[in-house]
C-alpha positions in Angstrom: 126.7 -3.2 179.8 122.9 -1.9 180.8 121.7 -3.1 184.2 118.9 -5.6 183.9 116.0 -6.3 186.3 114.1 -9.1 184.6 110.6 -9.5 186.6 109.9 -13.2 188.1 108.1 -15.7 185.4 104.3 -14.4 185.5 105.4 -11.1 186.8 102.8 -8.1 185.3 105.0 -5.2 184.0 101.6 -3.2 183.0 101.4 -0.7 186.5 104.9 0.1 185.6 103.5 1.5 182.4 100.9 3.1 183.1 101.2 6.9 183.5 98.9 10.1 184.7 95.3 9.9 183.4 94.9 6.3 183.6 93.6 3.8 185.5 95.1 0.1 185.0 92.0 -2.9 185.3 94.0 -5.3 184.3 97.1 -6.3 182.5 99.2 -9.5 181.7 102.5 -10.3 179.8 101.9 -13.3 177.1 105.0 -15.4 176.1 108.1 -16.8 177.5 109.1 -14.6 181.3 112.8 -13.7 179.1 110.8 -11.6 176.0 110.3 -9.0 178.8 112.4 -7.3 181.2 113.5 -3.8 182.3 117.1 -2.9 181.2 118.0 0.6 182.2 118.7 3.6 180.1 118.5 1.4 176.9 116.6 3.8 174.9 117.2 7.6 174.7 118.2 7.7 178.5 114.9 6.6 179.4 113.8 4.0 182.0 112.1 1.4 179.6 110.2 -2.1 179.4 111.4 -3.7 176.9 109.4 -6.6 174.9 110.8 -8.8 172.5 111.6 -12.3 170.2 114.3 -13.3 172.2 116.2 -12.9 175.2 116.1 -9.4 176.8 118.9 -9.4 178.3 120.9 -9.6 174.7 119.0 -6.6 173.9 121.2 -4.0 176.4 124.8 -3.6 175.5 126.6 -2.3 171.9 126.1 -3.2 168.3 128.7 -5.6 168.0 127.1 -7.6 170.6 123.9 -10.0 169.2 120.8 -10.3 170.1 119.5 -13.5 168.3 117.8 -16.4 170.3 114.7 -18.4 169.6 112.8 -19.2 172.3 110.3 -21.6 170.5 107.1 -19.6 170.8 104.9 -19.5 167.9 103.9 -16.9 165.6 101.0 -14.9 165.5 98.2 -14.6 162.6 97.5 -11.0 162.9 101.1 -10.3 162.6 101.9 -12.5 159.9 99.4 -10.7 158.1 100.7 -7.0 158.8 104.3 -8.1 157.4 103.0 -10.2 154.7 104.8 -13.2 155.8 104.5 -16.5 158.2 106.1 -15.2 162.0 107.6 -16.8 164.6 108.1 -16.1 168.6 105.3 -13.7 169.1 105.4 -11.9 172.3 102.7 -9.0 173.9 101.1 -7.5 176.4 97.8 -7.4 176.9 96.1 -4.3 179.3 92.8 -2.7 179.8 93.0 1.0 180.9 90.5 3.3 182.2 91.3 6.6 180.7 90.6 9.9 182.4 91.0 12.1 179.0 89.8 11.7 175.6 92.9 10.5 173.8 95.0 8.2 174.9 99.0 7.7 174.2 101.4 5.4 174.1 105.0 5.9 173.6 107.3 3.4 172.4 110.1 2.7 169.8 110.8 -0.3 167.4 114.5 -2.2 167.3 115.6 -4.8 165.5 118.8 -6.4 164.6 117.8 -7.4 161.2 118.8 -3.6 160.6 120.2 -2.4 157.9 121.4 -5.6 155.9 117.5 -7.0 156.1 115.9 -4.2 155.0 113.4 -4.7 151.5 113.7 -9.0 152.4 111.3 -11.6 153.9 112.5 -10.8 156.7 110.3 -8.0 157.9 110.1 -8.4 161.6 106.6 -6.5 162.6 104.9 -5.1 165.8 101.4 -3.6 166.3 99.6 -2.0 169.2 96.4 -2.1 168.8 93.8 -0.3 170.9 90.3 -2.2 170.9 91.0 -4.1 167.7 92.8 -1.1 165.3 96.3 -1.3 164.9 98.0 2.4 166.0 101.4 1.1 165.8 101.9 3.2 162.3 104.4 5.4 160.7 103.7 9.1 161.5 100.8 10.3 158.7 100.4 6.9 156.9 98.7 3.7 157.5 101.7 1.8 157.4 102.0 -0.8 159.7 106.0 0.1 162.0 108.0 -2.5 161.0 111.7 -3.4 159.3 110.4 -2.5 155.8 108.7 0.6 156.3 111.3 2.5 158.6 114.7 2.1 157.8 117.7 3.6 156.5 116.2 3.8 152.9 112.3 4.9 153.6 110.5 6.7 156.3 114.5 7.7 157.6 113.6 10.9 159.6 112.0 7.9 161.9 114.8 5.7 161.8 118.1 5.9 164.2 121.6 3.9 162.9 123.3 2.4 165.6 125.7 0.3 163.9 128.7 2.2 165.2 126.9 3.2 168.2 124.1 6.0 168.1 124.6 8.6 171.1 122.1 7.8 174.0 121.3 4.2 173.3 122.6 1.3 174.9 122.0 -1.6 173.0 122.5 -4.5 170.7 119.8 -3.9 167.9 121.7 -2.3 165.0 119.0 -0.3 164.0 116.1 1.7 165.7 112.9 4.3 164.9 113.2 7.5 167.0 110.6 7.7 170.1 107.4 7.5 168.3 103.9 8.0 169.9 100.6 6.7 169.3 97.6 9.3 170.0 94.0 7.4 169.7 90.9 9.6 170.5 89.2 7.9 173.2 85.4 8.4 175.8 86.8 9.7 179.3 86.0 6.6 181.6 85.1 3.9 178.9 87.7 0.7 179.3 90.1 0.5 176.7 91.9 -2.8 175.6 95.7 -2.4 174.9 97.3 -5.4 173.1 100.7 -4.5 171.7 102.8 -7.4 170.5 106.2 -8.4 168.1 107.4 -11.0 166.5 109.9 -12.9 164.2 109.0 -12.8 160.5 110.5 -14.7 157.7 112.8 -17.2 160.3 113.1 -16.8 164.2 116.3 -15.5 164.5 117.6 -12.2 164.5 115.9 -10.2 167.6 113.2 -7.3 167.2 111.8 -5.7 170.0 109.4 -2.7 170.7 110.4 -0.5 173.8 107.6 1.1 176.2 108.4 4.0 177.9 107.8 3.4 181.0 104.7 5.6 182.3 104.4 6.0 178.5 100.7 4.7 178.1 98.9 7.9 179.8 95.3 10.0 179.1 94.8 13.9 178.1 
């Protein structure tokens, strides 16, 4: 089982995210304290925080375990509009970054335990990070929105990572996974940026997603 260090209701896991070439102005965490945390070496060997629909600290462990809890948050509208259907237990953070380059990037990857046998259903669990209103959360080369639907076993698979038996380097729950992906937005050297990215349930509120943030991983060129 992972180590977990969850961070004190109201903690701010933002500085831990920010990397070279930007400066943090501000940054909060929005839903229940237990959607975020910091298990180690969950993803890829990589010191992660981890924001989700449920409970963290099912996330870290092996894909027999379960990660399915509802923590009674509501859904949110933008969302529920990307995946096409009503969402439940909507979780984000919100940041503003000053950056020192002119693109900025943010690396992160997309779980979910509604992997594989929810693949092509209503169920299509959804995240989006979007950088001062446009969403950049999108499978590489297309404007499709990352999600359970649109990276899977079936589509989009050189982006998507089985881990029903237990894929090398990861150290969790979810059953299924994209690879490391990374957002690259052209950006004005000094200008404040807002970062908001955010998951959440669609189709019922069970059955865990949750989008992994490298930690360091938002940084400027």
């Amino acid at each position: 089982m992972c180590a977990l260090e969850l961070p004190d209701p109201g903690a701010d896991p933002t500085p831990d995210l920010v990397g070279h070439g930007v400066e943090l102005q501000n940054g909060n965490a929005i839903g229940s304290p237990e959607q975020w945390g910091l298990p180690q070496w969950l993803f890829e060997d990589k010191p992660t925080w981890v924001l989700g629909t449920g409970k963290i600290e099912d996330a870290a462990g092996a894909p027999w375990d379960f990660a399915s809890t509802n923590p009674g948050n509501p859904g949110s509208n933008v969302l529920s509009e990307l995946s096409g259907g009503e969402t439940w237990d909507a979780a984000s953070y919100q940041v503003t970054v000053i950056p020192a380059g002119n693109t900025l990037y943010i690396e992160y990857a997309f779980a979910s335990e509604e992997y594989p046998e929810y693949v092509n259903s209503s169920y299509n669990d959804v995240m989006a990070i979007s950088l001062n209103g446009q969403n950049c959360a999108v499978v590489p080369a297309t404007n499709e929105t990352i999600s359970v639907n649109t990276v899977n076993h079936l589509v989009n698979s050189q982006y998507y990572v089985d881990n029903q038996t237990g894929a090398w380097g990861y150290n969790t729950a979810f059953n299924g996974l994209t690879t490391n992906l990374r957002s690259a937005v052209p950006v004005a050297p000094g200008v404040p940026v807002d970062v908001h990215i955010a998951i959440a349930d669609t189709g019922d509120a069970i059955y865990d997603s949750a989008i992994a943030l490298v930690e360091g991983g938002i940084y400027s060129e």
